[in-house]
N, C-alpha and C positions, 0 to 999 in steps of 0.2 A: 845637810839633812839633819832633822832634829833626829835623836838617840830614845830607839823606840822602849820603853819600861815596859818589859814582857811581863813583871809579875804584878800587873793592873790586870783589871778585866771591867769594862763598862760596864755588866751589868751583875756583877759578883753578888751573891745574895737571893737574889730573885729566884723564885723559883716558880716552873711551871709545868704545867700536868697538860702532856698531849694525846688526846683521843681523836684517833683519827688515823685511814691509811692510805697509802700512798702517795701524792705531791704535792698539791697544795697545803692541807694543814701542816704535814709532818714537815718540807721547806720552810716553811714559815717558823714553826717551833727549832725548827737547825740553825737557823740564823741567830735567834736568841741564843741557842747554844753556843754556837761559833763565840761569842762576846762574853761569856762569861754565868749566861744562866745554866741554873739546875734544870734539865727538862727529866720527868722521869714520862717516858712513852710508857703508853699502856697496850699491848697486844692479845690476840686470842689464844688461847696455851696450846692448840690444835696445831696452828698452821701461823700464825704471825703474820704479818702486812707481808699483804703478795707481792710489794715491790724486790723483798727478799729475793726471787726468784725470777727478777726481773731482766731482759737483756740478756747481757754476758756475763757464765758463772766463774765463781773459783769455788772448786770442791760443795758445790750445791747454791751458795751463796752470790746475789747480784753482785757484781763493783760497784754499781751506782750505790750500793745498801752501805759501802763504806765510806761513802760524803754524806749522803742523805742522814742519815744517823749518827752522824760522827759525835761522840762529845756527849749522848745522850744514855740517860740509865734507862735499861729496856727493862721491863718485867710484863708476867703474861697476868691475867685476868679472868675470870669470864664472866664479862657481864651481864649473861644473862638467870646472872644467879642471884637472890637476895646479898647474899654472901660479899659476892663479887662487887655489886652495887654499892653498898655497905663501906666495902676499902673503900673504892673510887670516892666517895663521899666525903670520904676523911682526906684523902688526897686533894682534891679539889677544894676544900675548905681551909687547906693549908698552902695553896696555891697563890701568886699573886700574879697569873695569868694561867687561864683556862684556852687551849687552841684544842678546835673539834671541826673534823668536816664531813661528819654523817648527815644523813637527811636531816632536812629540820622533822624536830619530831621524834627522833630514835631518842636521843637522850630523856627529853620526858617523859619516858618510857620507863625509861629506866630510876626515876626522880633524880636525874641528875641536871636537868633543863635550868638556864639561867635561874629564872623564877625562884625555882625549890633552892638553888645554892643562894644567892643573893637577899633572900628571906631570912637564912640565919648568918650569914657574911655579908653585911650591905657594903664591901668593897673588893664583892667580885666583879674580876674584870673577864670575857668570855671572848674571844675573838672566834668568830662562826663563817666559816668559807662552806659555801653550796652553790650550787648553780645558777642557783636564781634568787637566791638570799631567801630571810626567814617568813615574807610576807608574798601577798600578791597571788595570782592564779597559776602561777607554774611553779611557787613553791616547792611541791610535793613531787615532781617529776627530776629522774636522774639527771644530775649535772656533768657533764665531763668538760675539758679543758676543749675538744673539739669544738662543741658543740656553742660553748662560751666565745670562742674564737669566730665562730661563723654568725652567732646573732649580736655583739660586740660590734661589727662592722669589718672586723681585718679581713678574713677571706674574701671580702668582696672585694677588695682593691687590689690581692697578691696576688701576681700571675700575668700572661699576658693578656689583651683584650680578644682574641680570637680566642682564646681556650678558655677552659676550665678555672673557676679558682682553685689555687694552688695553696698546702699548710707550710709554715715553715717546721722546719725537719726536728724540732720540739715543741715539749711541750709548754709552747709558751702562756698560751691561757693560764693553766693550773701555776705558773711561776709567776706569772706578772700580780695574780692575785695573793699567791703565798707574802709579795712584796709587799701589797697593801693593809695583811693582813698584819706585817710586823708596823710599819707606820701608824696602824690604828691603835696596836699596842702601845706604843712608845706614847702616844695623844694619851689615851686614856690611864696609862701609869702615873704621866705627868701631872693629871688631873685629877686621882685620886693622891696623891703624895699635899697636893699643895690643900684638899680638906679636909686633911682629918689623917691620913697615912693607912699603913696595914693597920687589918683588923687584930682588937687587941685577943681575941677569941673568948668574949661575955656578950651575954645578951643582956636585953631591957635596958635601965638607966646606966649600968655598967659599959655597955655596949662604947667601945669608941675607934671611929671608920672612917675613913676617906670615903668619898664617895664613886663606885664601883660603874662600871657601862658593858653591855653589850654590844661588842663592836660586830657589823652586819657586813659579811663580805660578801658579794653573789662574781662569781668569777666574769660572766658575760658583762658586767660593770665596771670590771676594771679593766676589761680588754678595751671597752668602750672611753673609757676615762683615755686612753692614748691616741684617739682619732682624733686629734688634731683641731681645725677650722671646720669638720664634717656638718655639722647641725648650723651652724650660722648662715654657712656658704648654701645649704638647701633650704631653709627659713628666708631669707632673704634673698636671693638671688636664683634659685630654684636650680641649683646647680648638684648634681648627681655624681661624688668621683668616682669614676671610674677606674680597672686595672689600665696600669702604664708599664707592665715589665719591670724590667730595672730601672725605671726613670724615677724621680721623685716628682709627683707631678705640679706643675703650677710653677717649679725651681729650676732653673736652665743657666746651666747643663747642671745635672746630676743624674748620672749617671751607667751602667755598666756596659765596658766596648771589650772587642775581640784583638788582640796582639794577631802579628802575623805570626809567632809560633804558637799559635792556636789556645794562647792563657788569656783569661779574663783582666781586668783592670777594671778599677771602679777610679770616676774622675769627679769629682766637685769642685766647679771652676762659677757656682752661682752668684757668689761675690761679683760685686760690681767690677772694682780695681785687678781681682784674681780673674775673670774671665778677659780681660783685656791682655794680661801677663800669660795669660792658656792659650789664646790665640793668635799672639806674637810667639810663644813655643812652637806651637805645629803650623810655623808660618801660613797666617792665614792672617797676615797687616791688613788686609782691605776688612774683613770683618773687626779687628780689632779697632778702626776708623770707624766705621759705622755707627753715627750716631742714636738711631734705632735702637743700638744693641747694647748703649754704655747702661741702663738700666732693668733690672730683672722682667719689668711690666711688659721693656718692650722685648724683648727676647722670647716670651713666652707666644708668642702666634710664630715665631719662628723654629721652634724646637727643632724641628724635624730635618730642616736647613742645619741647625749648627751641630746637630747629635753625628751628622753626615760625611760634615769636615772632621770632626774629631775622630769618628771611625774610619775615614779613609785615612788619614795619618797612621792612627793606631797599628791599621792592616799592614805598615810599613816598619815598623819597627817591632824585635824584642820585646818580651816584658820588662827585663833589665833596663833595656836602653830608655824606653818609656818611663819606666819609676826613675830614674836618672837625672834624664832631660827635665820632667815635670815636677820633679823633685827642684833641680836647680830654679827654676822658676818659679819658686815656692806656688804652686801648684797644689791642691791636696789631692790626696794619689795614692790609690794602695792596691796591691794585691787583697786578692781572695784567699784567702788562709783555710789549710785545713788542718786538725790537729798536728799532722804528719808536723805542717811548717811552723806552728806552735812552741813546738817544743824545741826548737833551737833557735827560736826567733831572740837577737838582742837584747828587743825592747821587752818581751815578755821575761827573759832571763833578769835584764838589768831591776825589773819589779818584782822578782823574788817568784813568779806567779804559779810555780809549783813546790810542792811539798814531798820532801819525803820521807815516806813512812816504810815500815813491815806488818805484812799479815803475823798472825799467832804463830804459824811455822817459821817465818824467819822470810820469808819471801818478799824480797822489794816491791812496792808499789808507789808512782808516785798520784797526789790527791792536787788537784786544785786550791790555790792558795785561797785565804778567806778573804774579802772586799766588803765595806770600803775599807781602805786600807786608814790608821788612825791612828796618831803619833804617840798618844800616852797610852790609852787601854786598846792596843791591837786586838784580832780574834785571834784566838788561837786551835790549833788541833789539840786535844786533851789524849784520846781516843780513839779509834775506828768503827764502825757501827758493830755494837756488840751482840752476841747471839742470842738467838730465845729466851727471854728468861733470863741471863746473865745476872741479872740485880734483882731479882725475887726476894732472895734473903738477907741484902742488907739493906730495900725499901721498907720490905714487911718489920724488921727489927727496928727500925727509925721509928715507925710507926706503932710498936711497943708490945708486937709479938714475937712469943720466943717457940726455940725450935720445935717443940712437941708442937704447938699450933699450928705452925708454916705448913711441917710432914703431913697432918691433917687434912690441910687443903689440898696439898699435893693429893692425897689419897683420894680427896670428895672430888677432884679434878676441878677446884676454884681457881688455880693456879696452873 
């Protein structure tokens, strides 16, 4: 195993200003933080991102709010003061990524919209997550991760076919897009560095800039971006997928069966040569003959036949004895994991994949390790998500006001 250099950080230096609350922008900005950027979040001095009080508390505060923000300088704002605007201005001009996931629209508002910054920084970069991104007729209507997730394509396929679509139990919409929104990052940094770099902060002929992008993330697109063969397969072949349950459809077997002590298993035996080696396991040699069945095309009119042998085996055995048996027949095979089995799972231990920390009183907590995991500049935990305001007055001093000023704001309620 290469000898990981903890005091690297990939993106050491970088700095970025996140406006925006809840999961998508503020994920997206935690990731960069995870790696090594300056993110300073900006909040309302009022009440703060109501993920704060999100779920399960400790002493007022979500858990989640201590992955979610981990690593990041919080200070409050209010921007809907000149005042407030004003900082943020100068913050975002010194930024070398902008993440925001208000309506399109709110920022311009405020003259803080691509446009206005990019006009005197031509190498702002802005990455923008909404619902439905900055263009188009639904623009302007609230986005949520749900609702992404349902016109995306995914609920239409999750679930069984007699019922309901069903969500998965997160919020994967609002994460899948935070995801696209740091790849769009990463494009567009690489893209400004290689013409021209940060800006030197002069204008006119002085002026010298990489050149800056609006990266457009609308969440129902990048749910969409993960369906698969969907659009060819109904372009061409007029073919509509349907919900399959736990099967993956079109791929045979893949799929989830019931243990006779009543635990789930998930089996993918779709492989040509592994579905031969799956059904000489739960002795069924005459399907493992069947010429029909040596390739996935022909297997597929037969689903229901082979899903059938594998669940009456299944109902005969253990989950133990099952992960065992199919384990030996190199098989792939897992249990369903819930946190509970998590956290003393081998293979998650052997990968380091939790962290631990302490709250301010001294209280153990352990946090999710950071991923992808990377030999020389790993992520690291700096932090825990820090409280209201926490970094008010050592953003505002960076920035090159001093105490009497700060108190002020405090007083005018800017901060």
């Amino acid at each position: 195993m290469i000898e990981q250099k903890k005091n690297k950080s990939a993106l050491a230096g970088i700095k970025v200003l996140e406006l925006g609350t809840l999961i998508a922008g503020p994920f997206c900005s935690r990731m960069l933080a995870e790696f090594g950027a300056e993110v300073i979040k900006i909040e309302a001095p009022d009440s703060g991102d109501p993920l704060r009080q999100w779920r399960v508390l400790k002493d007022g505060t979500s858990l989640w709010w201590s992955v979610q923000a981990r690593n990041k300088k919080c200070i409050t704002l209010n921007l809907k003061t000149q005042e407030g605007q004003e900082i943020a201005q100068r913050l975002a001009l010194d930024a070398d990524i902008i993440v925001e996931n208000y309506r399109p629209g709110v920022l311009e508002k405020w003259q803080l919209g691509f446009d206005d910054l990019a006009a005197i920084n031509p190498a702002t970069i802005m990455v923008r997550l909404s619902g439905y991104g900055q263009t188009g007729p639904m623009k302007d209507l609230p986005g949520f991760g749900a609702i992404a997730e349902s016109m995306g394509g995914l609920r239409y396929v999750s679930g069984h076919a007699d019922r309901p679509p069903v969500r998965v139990g997160i919020s994967i919409g609002d994460s899948v897009a935070a995801m696209h929104g740091v790849i769009g990052a990463m494009m567009a940094l690489r893209h400004r560095d290689v013409t021209g770099g940060r800006w030197n902060g002069k204008q006119g002929d002085e002026c010298v800039a990489g050149d800056g992008q609006m990266v457009d993330v609308a969440l129902y697109e990048s749910v969409f971006n993960l369906m698969e063969s969907l659009v060819p397969e109904f372009d061409h072949a007029g073919v509509v997928r349907e919900r399959t349950g736990g099967a993956l459809p079109g791929i045979v077997p893949s799929n989830t069966y019931t243990t006779g002590d009543g635990e789930n298993i998930v089996i993918a035996g779709n492989g040509d040569a592994i579905f031969r080696r799956l059904m000489l396991a739960i002795g069924r040699d005459d399907l493992a003959a069947d010429l029909q069945l040596v390739r996935n095309d022909g297997r597929v009119p037969r689903t229901a036949e082979i899903d059938a042998a594998i669940q009456s085996w299944c109902a005969t055995q253990s989950i133990q004895t099952a992960l065992q048996i199919l384990s030996d027949a190199d098989v792939p095979v897992g249990k369903i994991y819930s946190v509970r089995n998590m956290m003393d799972d081998p293979q998650f231990l052997a990968r380091q994949m939790f962290e631990q920390h302490a709250f301010a009183d001294g209280t153990p907590v352990k946090l999710p390790a950071i991923t992808p995991k990377m030999s020389v500049t790993p992520g690291q935990t700096h932090w825990l998500g820090p409280k209201l305001g926490q970094h008010n007055d050592e953003v505002l001093h960076d920035l090159g006001f001093d105490d009497v000023e700060i108190a002020k704001m405090r007083l005018n309620k800017i901060i």
